[in-house]
N, C-alpha and C positions, 0 to 999 in steps of 0.2 A: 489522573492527569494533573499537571504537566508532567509529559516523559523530558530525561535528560538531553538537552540536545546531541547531535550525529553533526559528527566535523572528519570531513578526511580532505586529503589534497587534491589538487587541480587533478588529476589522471586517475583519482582514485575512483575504485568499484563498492557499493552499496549492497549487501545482498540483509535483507530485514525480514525477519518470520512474523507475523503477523496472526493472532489469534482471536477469532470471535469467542468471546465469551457471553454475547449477550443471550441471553436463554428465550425469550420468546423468538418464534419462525417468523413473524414477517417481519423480524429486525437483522436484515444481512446489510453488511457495511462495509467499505472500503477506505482506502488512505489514499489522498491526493495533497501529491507533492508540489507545495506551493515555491514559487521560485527555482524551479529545475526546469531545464527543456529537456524533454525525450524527444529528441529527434530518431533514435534510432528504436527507440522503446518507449514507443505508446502504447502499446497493450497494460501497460503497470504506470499509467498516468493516475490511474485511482479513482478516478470519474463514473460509480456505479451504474451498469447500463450502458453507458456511454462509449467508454474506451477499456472496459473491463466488464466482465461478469463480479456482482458480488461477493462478498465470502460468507456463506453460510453460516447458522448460529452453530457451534461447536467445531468448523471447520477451519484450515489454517490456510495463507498465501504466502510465500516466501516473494517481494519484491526483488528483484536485480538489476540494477542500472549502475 
């Protein structure tokens, strides 16, 4: 870290693979998109627990908004 920023246009669509790499199991993680509203996709707000499941250590989540 820090990753490059993500820039698209006003109508543009995000789709981002997402890979845990962190090797111990009780470290699963997610990504919450600060400054975006999912109004129609809050399942991939990133909010572990909360508005998403986890992503498992060696496991992948492709985001789409």
């Amino acid at each position: 870290l820090p990753r490059p920023a993500i820039e698209a246009n006003w109508d543009g669509t995000f789709s981002i693979k997402v890979i845990d790499d962190i090797t111990r199991l009780e470290e699963a993680t997610a990504f919450h998109w600060h400054s975006i509203l999912h109004r129609e996709t809050p399942g991939v707000d990133g909010v572990p627990l909360v508005h998403q499941r986890p992503i498992k250590p060696g496991a992948s989540f492709t985001y789409s908004f």
